[in-house]
VOPAMAR-491775 format. One record per atom (N, C-alpha, C): x, y, z. Coordinates in nm, 4 decimals, decimal comma. Each point is the difference from the previous one (the first is absolute). Example, Ala and Ser with C-alpha at 12.3 -4.5 7.8 and 13.67 -1.06 7.14 Angstrom:
# VOPAMAR-491775
+----------+----------+----------+
|        X |        Y |        Z |
+----------+----------+----------+
|   1,3190 |  -0,5690 |   0,7800 |
|  -0,0890 |   0,1190 |   0,0000 |
|   0,0900 |   0,1200 |   0,0000 |
|  -0,0350 |   0,1050 |  -0,0720 |
|   0,0820 |   0,1190 |   0,0060 |
|  -0,0770 |   0,1090 |   0,0730 |
+----------+----------+----------+
# end
This chain:
# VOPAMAR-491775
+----------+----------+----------+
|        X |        Y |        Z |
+----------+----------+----------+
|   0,6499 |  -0,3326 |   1,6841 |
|  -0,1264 |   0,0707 |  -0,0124 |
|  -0,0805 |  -0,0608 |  -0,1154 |
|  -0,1227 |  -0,0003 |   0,0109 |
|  -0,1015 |  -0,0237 |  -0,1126 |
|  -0,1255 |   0,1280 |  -0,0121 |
|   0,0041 |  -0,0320 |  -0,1102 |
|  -0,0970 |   0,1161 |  -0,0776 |
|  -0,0936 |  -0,1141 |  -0,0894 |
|  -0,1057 |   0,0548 |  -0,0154 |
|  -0,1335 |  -0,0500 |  -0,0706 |
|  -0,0482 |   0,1453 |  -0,0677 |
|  -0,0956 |  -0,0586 |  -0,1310 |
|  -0,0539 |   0,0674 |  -0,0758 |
|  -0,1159 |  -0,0581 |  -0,0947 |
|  -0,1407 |   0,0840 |   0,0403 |
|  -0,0709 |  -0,0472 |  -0,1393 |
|  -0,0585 |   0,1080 |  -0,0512 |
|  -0,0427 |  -0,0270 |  -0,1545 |
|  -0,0081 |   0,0996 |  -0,0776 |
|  -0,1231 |  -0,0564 |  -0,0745 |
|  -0,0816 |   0,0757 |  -0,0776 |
|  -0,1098 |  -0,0259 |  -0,0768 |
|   0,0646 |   0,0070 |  -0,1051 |
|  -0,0628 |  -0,0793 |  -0,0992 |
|   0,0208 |   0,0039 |  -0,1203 |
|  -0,0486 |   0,1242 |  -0,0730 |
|  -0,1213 |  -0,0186 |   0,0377 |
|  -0,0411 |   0,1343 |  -0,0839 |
|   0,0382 |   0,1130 |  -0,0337 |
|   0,1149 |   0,0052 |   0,1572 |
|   0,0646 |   0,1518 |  -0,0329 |
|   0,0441 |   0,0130 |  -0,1185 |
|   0,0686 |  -0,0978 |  -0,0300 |
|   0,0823 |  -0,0079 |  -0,1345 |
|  -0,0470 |   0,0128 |  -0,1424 |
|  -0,1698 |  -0,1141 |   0,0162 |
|  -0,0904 |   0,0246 |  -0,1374 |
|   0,0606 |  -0,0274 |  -0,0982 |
|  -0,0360 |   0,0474 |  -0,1132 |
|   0,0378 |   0,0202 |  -0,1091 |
|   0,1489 |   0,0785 |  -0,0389 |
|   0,0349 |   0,0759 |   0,1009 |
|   0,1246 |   0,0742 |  -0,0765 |
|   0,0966 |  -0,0913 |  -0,0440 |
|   0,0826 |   0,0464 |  -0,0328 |
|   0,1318 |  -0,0437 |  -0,0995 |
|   0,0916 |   0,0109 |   0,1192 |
|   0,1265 |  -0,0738 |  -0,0106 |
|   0,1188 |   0,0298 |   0,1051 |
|   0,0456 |   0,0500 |  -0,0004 |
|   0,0487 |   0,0867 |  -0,1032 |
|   0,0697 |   0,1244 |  -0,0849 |
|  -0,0664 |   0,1355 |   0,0550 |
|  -0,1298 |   0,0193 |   0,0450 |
|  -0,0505 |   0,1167 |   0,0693 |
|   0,0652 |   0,0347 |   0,1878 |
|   0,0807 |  -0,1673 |  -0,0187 |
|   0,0322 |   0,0385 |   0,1531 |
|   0,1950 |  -0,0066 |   0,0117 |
|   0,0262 |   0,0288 |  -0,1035 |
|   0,1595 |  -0,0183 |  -0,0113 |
|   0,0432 |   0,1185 |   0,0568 |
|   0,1085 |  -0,0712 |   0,0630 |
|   0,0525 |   0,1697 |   0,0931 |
|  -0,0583 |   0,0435 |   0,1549 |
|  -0,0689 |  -0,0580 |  -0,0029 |
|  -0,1317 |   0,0014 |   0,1440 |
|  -0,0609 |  -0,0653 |   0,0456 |
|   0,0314 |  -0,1740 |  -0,0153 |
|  -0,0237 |  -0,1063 |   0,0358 |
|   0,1031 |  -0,0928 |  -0,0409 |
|  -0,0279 |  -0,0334 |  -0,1033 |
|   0,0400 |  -0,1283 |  -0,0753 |
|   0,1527 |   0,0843 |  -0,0991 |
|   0,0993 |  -0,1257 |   0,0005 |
|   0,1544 |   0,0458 |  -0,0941 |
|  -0,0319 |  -0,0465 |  -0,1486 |
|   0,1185 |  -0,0424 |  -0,0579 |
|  -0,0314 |   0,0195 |  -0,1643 |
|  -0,0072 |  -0,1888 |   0,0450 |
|   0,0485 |  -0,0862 |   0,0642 |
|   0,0510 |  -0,1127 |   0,0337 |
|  -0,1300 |  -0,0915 |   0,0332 |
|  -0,0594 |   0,0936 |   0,0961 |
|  -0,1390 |  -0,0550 |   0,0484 |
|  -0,1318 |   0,0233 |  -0,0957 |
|  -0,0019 |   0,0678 |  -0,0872 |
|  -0,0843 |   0,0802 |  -0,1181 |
|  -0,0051 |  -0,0969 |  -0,1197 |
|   0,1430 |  -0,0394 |  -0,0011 |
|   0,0472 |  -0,1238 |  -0,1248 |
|  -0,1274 |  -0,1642 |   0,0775 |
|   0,0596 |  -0,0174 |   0,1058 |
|  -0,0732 |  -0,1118 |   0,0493 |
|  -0,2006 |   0,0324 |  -0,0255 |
|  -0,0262 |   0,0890 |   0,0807 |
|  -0,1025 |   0,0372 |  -0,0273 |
|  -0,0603 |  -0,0247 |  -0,1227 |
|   0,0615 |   0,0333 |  -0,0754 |
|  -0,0829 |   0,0068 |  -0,1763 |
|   0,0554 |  -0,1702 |  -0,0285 |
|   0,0639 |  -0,0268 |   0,0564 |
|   0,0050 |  -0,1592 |  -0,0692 |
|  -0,1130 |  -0,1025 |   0,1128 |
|  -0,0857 |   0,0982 |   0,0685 |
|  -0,0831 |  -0,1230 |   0,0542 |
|  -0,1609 |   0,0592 |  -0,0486 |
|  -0,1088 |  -0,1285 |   0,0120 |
|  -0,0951 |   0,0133 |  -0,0656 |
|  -0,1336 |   0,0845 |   0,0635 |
|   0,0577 |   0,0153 |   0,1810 |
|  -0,0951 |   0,0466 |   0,0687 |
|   0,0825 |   0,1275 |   0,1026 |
|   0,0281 |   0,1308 |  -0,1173 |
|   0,0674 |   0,0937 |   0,0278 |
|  -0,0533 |   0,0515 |   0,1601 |
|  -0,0927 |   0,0316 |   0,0280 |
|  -0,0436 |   0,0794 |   0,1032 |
|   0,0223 |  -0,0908 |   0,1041 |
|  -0,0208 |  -0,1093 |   0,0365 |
|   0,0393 |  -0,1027 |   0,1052 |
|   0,1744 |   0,0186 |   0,0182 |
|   0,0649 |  -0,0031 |  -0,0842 |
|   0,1280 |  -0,0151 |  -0,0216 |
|   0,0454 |   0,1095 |   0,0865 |
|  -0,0618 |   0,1703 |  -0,1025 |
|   0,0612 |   0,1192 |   0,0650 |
|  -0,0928 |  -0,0034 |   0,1742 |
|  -0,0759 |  -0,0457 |   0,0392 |
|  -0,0651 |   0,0484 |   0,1169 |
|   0,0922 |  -0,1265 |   0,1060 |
|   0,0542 |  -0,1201 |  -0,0742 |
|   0,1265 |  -0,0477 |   0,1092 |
|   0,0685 |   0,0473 |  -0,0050 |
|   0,1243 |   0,0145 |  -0,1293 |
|   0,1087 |   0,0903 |   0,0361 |
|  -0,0034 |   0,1030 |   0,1058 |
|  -0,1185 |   0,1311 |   0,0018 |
|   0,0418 |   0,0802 |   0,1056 |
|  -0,0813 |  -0,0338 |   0,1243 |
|  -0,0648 |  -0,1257 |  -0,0060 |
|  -0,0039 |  -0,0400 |   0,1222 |
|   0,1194 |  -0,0907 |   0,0799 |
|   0,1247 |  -0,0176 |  -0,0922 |
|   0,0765 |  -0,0273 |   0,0505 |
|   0,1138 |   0,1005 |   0,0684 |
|  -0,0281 |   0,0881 |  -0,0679 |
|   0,0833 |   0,1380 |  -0,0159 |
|  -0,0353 |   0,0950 |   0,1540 |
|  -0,1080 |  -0,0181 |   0,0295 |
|  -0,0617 |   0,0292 |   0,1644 |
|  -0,0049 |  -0,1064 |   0,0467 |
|  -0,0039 |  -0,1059 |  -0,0264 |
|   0,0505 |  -0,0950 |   0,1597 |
|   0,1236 |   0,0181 |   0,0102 |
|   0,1353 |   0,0375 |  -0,0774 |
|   0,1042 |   0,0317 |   0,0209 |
|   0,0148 |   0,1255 |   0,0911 |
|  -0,0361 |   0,1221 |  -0,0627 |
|   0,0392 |   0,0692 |   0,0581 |
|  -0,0647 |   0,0268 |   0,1824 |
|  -0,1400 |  -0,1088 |  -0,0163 |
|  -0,0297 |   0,0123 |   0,1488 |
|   0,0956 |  -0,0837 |   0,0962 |
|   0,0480 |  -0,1303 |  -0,0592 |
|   0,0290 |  -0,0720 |   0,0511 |
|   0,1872 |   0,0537 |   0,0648 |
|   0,0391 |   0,1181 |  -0,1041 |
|   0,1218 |   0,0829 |   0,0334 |
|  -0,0183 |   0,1359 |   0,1085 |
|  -0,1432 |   0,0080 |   0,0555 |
|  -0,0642 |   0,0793 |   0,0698 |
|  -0,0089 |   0,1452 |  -0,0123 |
|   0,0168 |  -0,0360 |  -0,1930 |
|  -0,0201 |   0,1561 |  -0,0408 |
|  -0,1367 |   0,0345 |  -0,1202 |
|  -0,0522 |   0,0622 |  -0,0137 |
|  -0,0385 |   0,0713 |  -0,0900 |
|   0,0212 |   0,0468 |  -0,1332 |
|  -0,0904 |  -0,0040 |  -0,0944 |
|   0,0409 |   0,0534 |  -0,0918 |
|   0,0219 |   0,1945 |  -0,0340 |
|   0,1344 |   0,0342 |  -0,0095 |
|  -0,0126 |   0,1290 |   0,0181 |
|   0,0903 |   0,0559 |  -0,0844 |
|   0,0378 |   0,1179 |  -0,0815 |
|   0,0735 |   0,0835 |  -0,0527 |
|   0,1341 |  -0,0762 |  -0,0273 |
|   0,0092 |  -0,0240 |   0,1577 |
|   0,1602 |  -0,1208 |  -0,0439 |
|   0,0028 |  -0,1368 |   0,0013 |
|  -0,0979 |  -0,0551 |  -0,0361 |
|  -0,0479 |  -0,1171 |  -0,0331 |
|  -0,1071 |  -0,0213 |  -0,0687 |
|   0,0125 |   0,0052 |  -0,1416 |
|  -0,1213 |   0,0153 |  -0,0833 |
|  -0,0515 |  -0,2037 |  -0,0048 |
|  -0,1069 |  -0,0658 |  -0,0732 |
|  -0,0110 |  -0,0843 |  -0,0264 |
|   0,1245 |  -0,0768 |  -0,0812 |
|   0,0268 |   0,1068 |  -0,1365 |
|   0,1010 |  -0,0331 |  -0,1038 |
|   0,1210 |  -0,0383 |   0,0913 |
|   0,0218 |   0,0151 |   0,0993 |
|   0,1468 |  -0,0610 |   0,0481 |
|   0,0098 |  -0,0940 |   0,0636 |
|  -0,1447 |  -0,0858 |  -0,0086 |
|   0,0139 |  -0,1087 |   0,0438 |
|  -0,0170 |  -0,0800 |  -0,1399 |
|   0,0944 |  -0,1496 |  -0,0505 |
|  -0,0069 |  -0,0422 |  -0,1174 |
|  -0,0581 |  -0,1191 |   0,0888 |
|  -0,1307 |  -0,0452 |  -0,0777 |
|  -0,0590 |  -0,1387 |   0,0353 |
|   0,0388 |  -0,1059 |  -0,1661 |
|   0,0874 |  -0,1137 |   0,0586 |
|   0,0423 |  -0,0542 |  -0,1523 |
|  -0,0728 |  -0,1421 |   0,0114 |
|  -0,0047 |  -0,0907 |  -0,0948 |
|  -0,0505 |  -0,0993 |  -0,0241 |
|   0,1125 |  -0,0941 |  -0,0547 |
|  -0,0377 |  -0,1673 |   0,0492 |
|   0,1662 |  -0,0372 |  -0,0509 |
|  -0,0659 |  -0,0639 |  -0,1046 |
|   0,0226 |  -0,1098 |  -0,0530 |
|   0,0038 |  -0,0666 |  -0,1485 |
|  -0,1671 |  -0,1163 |   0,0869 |
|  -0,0050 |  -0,0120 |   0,1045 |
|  -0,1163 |  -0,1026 |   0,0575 |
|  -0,1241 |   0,1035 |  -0,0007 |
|   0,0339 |   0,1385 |   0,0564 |
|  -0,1145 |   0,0995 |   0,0181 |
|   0,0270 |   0,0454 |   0,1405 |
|   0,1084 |  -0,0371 |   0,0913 |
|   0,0380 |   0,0625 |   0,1406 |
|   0,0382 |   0,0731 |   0,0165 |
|  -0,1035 |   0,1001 |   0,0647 |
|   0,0894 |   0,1553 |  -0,0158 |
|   0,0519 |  -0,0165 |   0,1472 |
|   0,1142 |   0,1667 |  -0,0514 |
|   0,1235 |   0,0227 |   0,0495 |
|  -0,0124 |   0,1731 |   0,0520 |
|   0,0381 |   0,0236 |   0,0819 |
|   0,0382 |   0,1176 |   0,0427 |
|   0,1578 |   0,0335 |  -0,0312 |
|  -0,0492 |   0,0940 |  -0,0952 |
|   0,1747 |   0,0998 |  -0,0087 |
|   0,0192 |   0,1317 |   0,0507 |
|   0,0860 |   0,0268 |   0,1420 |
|  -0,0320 |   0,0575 |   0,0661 |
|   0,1803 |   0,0354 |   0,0563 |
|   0,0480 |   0,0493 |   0,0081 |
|   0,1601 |   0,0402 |   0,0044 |
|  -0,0048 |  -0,0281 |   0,1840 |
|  -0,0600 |   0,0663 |   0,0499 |
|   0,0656 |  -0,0084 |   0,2066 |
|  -0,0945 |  -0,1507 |   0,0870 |
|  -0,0920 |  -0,0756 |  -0,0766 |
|  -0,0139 |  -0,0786 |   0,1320 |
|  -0,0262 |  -0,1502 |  -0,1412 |
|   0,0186 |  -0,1196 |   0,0679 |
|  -0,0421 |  -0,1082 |  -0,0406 |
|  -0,1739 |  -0,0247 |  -0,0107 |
|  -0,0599 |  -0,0212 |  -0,0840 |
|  -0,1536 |  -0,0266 |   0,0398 |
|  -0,0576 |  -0,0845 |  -0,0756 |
|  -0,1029 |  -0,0895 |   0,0232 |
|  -0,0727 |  -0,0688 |  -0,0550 |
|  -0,1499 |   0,0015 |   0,0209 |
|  -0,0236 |  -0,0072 |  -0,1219 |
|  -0,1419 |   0,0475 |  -0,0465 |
|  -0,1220 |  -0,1065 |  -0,0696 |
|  -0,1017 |  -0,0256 |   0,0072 |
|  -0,0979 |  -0,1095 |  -0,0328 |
|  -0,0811 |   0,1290 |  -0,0812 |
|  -0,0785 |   0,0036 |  -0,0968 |
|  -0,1043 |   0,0368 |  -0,0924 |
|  -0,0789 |  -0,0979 |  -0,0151 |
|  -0,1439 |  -0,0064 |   0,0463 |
|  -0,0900 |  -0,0472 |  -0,0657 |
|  -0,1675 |   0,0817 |  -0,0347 |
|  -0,0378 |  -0,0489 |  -0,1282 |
|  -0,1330 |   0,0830 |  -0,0133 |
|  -0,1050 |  -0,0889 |  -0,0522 |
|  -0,0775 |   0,0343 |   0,0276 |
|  -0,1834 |  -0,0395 |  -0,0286 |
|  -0,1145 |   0,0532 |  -0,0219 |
|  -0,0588 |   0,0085 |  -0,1198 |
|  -0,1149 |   0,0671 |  -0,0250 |
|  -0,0117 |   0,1609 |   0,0181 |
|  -0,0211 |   0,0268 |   0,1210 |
|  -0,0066 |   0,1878 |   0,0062 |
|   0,1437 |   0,0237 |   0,0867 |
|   0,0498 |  -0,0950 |   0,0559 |
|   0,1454 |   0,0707 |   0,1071 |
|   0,0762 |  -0,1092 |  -0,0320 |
|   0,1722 |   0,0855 |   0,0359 |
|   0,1232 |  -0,0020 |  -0,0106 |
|   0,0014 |  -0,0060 |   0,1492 |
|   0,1482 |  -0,0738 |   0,0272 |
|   0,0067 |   0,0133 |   0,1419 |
|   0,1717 |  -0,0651 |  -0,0380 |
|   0,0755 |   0,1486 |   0,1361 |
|   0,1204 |  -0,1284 |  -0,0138 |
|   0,0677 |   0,0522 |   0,1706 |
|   0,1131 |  -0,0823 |  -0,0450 |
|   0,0513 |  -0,0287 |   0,2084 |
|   0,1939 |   0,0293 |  -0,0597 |
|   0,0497 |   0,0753 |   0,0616 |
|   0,1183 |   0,0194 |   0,0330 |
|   0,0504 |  -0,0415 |   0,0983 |
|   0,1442 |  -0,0417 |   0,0067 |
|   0,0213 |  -0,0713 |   0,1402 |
|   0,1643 |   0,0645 |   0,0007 |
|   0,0780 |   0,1344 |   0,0790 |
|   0,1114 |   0,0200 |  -0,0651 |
|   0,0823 |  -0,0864 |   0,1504 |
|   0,0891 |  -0,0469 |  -0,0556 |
|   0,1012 |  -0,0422 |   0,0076 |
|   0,0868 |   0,0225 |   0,1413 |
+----------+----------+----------+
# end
């Protein structure tokens, strides 16, 4: 299955990543965040990666699947990773100017 996702930047704006801990973003993805220079691009891929996953698993985000339980990681190049316990998946992030966009592909 594949899932796609794009997201505006703007949603994100100005806030801090720390306003979305617990309900988006983990302590793991929050750390990355603040170490890059163009925060709102960053947070508006992450959970655009975070819904191409869960579309691409043909579910929804709901009560028993919050955002936070999906971990989007980055390796030492900048390739993120889906950490995700029941299926294999691979994930592309890219962003530009006002949108984020990313593609899940599980396994």
């Amino acid at each position: 299955m594949i899932g796609i996702d794009i997201v505006e930047v703007s949603r994100f704006g100005n806030r801090q990543p720390e306003e979305y801990l617990g309900k988006i973003f983990n302590r793991s993805e929050i750390d990355y965040i603040n170490a890059k220079p163009h925060k709102a691009q960053t947070m508006a891929g992450i959970f655009a990666a975070k819904e191409a996953v869960v579309k691409a698993l043909g579910l929804g985000f709901t009560a028993e699947m919050v955002p936070c339980d999906i971990t989007v990681l980055h390796d030492g190049n900048g390739c993120p990773s889906v950490s995700l316990d029941c299926k294999e998946i691979r994930i592309s992030i890219s962003h530009t100017g006002g949108v984020a966009v990313a593609v899940a592909v599980v396994l």
